[in-house]
N, C-alpha and C positions, 0 to 999 in steps of 0.2 A: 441385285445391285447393292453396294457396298452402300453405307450408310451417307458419309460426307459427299458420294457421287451423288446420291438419291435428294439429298438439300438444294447441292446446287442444281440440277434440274428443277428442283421447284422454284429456283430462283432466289432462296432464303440468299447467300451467298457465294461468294466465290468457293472454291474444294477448302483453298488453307483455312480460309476465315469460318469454315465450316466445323472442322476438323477442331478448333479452338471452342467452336461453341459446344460440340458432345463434349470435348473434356473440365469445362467449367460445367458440367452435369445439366444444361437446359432442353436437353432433348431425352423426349422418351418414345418408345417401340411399345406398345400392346400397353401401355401402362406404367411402363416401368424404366426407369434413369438408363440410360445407353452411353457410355463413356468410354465405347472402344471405336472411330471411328470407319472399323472396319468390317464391322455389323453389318450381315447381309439384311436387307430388307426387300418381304416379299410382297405381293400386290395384296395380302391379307393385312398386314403389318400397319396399324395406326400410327403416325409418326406425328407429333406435336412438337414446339419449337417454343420454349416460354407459355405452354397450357394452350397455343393455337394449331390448331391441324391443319398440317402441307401435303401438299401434293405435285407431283408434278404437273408442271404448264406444258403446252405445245411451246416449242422453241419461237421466237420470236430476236431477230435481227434486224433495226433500220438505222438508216444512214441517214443523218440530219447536218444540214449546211446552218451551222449554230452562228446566230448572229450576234454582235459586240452589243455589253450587258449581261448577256444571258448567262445563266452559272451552269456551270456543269456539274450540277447533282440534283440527286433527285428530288429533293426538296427546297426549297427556299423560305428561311424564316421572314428573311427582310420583303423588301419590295420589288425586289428585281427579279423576273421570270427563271426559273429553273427550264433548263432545258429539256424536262422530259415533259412539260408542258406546251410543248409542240409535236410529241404526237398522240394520235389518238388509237391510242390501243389499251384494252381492258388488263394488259397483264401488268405485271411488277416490274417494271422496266429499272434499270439504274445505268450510268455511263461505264462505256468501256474508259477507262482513264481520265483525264484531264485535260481543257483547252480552257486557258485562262477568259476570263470575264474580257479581256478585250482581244482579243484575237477571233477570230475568224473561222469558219471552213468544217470542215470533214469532222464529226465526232460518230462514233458508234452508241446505241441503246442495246441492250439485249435482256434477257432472261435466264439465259446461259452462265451460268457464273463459272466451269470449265473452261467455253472457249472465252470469256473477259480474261481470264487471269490468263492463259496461252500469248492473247494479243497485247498482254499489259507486262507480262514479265521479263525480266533482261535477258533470262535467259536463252529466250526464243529468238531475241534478236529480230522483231518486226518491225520493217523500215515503218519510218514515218516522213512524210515527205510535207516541205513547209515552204511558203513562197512568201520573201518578206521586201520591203522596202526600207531601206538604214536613211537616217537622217545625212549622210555623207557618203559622197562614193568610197567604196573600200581601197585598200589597196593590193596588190595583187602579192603582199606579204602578207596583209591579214588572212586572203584567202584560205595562204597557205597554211597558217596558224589554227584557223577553223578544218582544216580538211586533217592535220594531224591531231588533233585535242587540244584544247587549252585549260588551263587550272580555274577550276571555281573552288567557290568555299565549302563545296565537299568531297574535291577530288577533281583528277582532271577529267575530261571526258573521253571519249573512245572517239578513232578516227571518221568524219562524215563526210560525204560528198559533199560537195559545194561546187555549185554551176552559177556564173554568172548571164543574168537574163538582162541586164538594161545597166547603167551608169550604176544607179543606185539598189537596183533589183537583185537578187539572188535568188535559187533556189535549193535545200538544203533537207539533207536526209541523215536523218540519226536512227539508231536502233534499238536507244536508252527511251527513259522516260522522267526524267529529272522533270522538278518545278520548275516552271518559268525555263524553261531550256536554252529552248535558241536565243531567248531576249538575254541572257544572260552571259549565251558565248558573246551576244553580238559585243554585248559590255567588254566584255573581257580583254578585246583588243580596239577597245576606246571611240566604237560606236551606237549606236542606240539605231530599236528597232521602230519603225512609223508606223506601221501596216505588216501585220501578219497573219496569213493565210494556210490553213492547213488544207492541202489539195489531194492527198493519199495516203491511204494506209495498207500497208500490205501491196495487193495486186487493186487495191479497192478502190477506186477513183472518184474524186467530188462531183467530176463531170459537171451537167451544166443543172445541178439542182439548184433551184432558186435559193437566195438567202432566206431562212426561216423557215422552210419548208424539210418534210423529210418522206422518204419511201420505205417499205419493208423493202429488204433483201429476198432473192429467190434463191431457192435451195442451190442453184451453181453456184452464187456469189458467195453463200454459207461457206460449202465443201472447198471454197477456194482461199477463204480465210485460214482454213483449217488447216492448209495445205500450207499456206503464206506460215502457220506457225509448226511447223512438222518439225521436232526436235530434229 
């Protein structure tokens, strides 16, 4: 196994963020500085990462219904809970991407730092599907302004579905991963978001997991993430 594969299986990080760390010289193989990150490593091969030895984890995937407060990372200096603080599993857990402190819904955990970066990159294009509530009913031209892209202040964004579910309700799929996203298009065309709910990712459904609660994924669910990111 290639070396920056071999980290991200241990969960150290994702491939790219891997692939930076051999070349800033903090990993060694048998003893010794490894800076090519395409270094095979055999099941003999000591592997350290800043003087501590990795290994790989057994894969680990759950799906947590993150509740408003909660941060999505894995740590929290302040006082407010980190959401890998709602599940209870011994491994190195970190999030698949981002759901703001107040929104809602569907986040991924894994160990996998491969398939994070698959379901986190643009290039893969993995639907994200969001159900919000706008302080005002839209209009059936903002719709449309949403469903083509609209300009933020770092570019516009790429065209998403957009379905209306109630007066003020919508539900909305992108396949980017911009900060603060949807609350942002919503800005964009001069309304604000109340209540936002992340309900899917991929084929991966929130279903009716309680808020604050989460479940490991089974090996279908995995292989079908996998599939949701198949270049």
């Amino acid at each position: 196994m290639r070396l920056a594969k071999y980290l991200a299986h241990a969960g150290v990080a994702s491939r790219r963020s891997a692939e930076r760390l051999i070349a800033g010289g903090r990993v060694r193989v048998g003893g010794e500085v490894v800076t090519d990150p395409a270094r095979d490593v055999g099941d003999e091969g000591v592997v350290e990462v800043d003087g501590r030895r990795v290994a790989p984890e057994a894969r680990e995937v759950w799906a947590v219904n993150k509740p408003a407060g909660v941060v999505s990372t894995a740590r929290e200096p302040g006082r407010r809970r980190a959401v890998t603080e709602l599940v209870d599993s011994p491994g190195r857990l970190y999030p698949v991407g981002r759901l703001d402190v107040d929104s809602t819904g569907l986040i991924l955990l894994t160990n996998d730092g491969e398939l994070a970066n698959r379901l986190t990159h643009p290039r893969y294009g993995v639907p994200k599907t969001y159900r919000a509530r706008l302080a005002r009913p839209p209009s059936d031209r903002d719709l449309d302004r949403l469903r083509r892209g609209v300009r933020l202040d770092d570019g516009m964004t790429a065209p998403a579905e957009v379905d209306r579910l109630g007066e003020r309700e919508l539900e909305i799929t992108v396949r980017e991963g911009r900060k603060r996203q949807i609350r942002r298009m919503v800005e964009a065309v001069g309304n604000e978001v109340e209540v936002l709910i992340r309900v899917r990712i991929g084929s991966l459904e929130l279903g009716g997991l309680r808020r604050g609660a989460a479940r490991r994924l089974d090996e279908r669910e995995v292989d079908a993430l996998w599939e949701d990111s198949a270049p």
